[in-house]
Residue frames as a rotation matrix with the C-alpha (Angstrom) as fourth column:
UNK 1
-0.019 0.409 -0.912 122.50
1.000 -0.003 -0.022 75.51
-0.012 -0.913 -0.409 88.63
UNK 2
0.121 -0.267 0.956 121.52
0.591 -0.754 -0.285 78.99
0.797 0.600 0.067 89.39
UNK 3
0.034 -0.412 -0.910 123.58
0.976 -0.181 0.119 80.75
-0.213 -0.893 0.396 92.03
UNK 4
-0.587 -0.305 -0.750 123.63
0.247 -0.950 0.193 84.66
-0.771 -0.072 0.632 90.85
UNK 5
0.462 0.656 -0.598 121.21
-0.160 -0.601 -0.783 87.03
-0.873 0.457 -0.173 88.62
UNK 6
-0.247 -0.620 -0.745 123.43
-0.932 -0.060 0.358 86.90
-0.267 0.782 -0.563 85.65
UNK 7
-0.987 -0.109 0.120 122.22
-0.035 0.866 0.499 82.85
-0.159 0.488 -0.858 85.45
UNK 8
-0.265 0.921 -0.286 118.75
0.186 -0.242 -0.952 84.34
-0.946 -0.306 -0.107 86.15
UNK 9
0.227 -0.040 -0.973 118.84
-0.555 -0.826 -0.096 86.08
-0.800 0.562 -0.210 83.13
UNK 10
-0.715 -0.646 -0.266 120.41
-0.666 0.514 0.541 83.60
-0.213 0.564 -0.798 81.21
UNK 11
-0.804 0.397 0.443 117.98
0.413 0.908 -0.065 80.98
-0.428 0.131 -0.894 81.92
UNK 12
-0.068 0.886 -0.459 115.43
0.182 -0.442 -0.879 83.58
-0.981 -0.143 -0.131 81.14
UNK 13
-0.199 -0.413 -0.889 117.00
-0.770 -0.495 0.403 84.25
-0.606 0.764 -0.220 77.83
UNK 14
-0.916 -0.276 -0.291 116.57
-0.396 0.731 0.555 80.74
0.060 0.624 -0.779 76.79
UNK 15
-0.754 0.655 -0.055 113.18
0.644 0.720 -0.259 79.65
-0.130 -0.231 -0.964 77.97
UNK 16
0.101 0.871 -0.482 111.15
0.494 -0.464 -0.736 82.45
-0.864 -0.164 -0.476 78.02
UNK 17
-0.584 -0.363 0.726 110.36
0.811 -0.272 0.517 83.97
0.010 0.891 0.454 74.14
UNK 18
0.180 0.793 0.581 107.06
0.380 -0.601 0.703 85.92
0.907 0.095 -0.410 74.63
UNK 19
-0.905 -0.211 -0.370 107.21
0.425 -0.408 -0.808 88.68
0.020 -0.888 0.459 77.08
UNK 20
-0.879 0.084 0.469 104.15
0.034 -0.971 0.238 90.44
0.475 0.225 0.851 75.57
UNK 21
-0.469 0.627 -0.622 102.05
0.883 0.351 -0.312 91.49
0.022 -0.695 -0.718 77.81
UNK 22
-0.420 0.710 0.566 98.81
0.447 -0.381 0.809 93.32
0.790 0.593 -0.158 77.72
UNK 23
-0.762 0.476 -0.440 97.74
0.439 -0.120 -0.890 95.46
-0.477 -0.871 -0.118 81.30
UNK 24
0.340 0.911 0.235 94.21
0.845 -0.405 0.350 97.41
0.414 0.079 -0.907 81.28
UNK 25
-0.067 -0.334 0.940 94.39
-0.045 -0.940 -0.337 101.15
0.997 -0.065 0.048 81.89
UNK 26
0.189 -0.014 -0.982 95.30
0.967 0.175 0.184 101.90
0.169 -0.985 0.046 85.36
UNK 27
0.785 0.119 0.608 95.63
0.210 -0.974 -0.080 104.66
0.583 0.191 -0.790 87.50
UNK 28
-0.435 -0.774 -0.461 99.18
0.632 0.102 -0.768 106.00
0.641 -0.625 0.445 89.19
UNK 29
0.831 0.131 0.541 99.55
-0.281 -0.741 0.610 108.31
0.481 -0.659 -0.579 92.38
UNK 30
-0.324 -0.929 -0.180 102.39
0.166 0.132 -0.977 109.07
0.931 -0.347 0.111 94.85
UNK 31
0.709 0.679 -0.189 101.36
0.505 -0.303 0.808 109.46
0.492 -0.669 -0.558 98.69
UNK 32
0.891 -0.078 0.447 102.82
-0.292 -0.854 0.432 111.60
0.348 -0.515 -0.783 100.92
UNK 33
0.804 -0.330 0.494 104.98
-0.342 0.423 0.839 108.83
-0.486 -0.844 0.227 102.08
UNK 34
-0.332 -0.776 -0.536 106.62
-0.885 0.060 0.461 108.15
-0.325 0.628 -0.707 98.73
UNK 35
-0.572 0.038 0.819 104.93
0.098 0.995 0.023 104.70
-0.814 0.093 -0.573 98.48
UNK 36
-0.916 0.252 -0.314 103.86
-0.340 -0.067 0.938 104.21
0.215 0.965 0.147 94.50
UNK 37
-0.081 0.832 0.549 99.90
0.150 0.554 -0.819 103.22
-0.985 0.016 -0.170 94.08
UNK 38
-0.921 -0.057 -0.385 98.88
-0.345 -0.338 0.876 101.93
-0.180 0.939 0.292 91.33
UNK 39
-0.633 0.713 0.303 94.92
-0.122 0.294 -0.948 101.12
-0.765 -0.637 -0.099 90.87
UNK 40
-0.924 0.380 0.049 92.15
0.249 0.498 0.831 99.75
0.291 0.780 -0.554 88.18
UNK 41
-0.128 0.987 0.096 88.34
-0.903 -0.076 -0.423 101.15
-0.410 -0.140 0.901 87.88
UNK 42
-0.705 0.590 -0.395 86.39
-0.008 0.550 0.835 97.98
0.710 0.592 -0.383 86.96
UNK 43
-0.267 0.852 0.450 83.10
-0.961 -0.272 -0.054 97.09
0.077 -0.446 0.892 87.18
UNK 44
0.324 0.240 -0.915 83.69
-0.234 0.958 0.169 93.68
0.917 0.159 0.367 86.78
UNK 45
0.589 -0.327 0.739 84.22
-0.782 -0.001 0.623 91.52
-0.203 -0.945 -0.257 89.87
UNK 46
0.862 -0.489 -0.134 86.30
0.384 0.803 -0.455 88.87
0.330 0.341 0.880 88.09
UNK 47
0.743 -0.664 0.089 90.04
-0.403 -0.337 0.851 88.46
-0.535 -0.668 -0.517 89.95
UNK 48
0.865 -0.381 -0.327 93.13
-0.270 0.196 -0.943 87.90
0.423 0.903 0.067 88.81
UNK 49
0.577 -0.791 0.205 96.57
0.252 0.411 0.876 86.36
-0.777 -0.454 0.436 90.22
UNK 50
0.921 -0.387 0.045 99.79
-0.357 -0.885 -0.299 88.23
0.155 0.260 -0.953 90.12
UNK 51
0.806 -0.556 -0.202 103.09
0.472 0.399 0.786 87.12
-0.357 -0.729 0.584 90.58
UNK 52
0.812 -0.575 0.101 106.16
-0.464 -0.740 -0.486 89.60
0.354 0.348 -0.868 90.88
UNK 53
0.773 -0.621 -0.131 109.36
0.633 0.770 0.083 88.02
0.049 -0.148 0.988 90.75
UNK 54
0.933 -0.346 0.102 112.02
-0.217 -0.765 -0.606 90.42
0.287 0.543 -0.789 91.78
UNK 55
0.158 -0.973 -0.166 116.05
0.043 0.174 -0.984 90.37
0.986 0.148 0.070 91.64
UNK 56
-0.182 -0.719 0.671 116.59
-0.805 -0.283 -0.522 89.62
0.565 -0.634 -0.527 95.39
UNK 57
0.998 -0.037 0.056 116.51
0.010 0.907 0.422 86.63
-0.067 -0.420 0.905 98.31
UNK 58
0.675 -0.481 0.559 118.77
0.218 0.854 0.472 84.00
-0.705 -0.196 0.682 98.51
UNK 59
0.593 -0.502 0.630 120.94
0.782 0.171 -0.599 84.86
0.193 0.848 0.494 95.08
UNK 60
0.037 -0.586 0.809 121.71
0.411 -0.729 -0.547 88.00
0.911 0.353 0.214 96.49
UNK 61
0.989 -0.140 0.042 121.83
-0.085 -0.312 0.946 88.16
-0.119 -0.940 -0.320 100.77
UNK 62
0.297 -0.912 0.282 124.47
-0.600 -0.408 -0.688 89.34
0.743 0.036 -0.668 102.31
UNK 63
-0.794 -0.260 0.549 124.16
-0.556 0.676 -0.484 86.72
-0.245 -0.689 -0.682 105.12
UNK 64
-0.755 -0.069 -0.652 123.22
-0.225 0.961 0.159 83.23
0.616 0.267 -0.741 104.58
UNK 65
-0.793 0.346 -0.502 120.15
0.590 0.644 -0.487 82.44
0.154 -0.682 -0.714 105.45
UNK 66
-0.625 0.662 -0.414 118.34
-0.064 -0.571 -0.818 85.48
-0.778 -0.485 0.399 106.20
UNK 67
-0.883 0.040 -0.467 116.33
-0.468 -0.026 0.883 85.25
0.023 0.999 0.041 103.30
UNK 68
-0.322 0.615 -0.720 114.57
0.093 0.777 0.622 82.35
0.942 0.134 -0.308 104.02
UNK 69
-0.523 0.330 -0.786 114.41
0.816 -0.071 -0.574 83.26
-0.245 -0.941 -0.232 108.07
UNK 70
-0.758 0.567 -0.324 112.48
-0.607 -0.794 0.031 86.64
-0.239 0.220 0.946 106.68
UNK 71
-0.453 0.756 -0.472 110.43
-0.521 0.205 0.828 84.69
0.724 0.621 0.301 104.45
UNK 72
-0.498 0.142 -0.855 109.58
0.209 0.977 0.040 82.21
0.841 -0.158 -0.517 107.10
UNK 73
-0.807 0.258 -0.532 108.96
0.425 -0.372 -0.825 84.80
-0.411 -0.892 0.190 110.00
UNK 74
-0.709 0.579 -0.402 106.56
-0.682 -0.709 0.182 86.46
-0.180 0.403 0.897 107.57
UNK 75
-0.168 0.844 -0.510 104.43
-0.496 0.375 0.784 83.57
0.852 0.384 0.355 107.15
UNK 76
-0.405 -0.468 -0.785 105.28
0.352 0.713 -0.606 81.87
0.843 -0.523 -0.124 110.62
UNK 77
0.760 0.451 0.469 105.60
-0.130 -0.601 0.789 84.46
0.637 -0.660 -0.398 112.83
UNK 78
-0.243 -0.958 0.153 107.59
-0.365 -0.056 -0.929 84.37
0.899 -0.282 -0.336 116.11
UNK 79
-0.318 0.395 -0.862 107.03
0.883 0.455 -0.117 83.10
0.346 -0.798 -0.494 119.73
UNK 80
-0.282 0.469 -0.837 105.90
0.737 -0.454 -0.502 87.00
-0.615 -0.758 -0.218 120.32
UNK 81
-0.393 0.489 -0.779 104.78
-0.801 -0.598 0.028 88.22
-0.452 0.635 0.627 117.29
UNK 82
0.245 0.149 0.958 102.46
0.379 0.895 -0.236 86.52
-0.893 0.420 0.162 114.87
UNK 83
-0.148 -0.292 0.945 102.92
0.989 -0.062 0.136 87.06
0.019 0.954 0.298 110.73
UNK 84
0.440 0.635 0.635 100.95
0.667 -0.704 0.243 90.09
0.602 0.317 -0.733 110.52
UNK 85
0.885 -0.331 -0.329 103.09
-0.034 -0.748 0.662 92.02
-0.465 -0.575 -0.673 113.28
UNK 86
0.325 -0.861 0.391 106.07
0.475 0.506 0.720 90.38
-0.818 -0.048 0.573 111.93
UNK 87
-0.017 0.362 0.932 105.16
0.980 -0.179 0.087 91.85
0.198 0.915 -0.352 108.37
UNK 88
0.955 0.292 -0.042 103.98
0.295 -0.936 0.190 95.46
0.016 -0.194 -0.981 109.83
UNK 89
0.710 -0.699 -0.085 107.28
0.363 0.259 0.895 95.47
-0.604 -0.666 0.437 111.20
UNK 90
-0.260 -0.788 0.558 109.57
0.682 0.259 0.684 94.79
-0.684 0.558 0.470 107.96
UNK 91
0.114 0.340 0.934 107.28
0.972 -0.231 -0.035 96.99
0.204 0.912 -0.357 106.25
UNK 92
0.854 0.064 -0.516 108.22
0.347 -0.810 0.473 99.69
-0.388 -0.583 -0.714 108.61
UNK 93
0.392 -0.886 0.248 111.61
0.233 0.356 0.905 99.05
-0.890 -0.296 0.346 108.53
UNK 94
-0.064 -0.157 0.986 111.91
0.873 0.469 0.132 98.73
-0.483 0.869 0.107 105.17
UNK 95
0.709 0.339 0.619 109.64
0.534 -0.831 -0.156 102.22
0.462 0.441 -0.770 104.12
UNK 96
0.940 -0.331 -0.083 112.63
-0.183 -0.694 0.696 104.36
-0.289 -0.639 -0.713 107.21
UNK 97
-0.310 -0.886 0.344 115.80
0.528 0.141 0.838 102.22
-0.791 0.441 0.424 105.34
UNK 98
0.497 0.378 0.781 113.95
0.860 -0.334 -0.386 103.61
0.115 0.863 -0.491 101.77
UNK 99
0.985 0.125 0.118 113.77
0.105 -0.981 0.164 107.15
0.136 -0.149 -0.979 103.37
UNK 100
0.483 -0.861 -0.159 117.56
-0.245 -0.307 0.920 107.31
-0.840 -0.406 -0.360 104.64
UNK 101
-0.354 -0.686 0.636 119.06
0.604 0.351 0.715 106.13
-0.714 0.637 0.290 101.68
UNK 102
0.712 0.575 0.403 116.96
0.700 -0.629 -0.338 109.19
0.059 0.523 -0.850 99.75
């Protein structure tokens, strides 16, 4: 069972062999706010599907639960917000915890 990055990692060690991966040239920038962009000229209109998997949630809250009540209010909403405020919100939150901890 995995209960803690360290089995993350593990399981990753065993199952996964190829990592290599191949992006297209891209371009970087910082804004004013500190938030990274990163961005792609094409002329092609052909999309593609990301998924970033990163080292937090459930394996690593400090209270039970919130995790999944985050994840759930973000796609849910609330009885007075809907997702999209709910989201604006955390993303507020989130960019003013960044900044204090600078």
């Amino acid at each position: 069972m995995i209960k803690t990055k360290k089995d993350i990692d593990h399981w990753l060690s065993k199952n996964v062999s190829d990592w290599e991966l191949k992006f297209p040239p891209y371009q970087y920038q910082r804004l004013d706010s500190g938030i990274q962009v990163y961005s792609l000229n094409s002329s092609s209109k052909d999309l593609c599907y990301c998924e970033l998997i990163f080292a937090n949630g459930r394996i690593l809250e400090h209270k039970k639960m919130s995790a999944r009540f985050t994840s759930i209010m973000m796609q849910e909403g609330t009885l007075e917000y809907n997702s999209a405020a709910v989201a604006d919100f955390l993303t507020i939150m989130a960019h003013h915890i960044a900044y204090m901890q600078i």
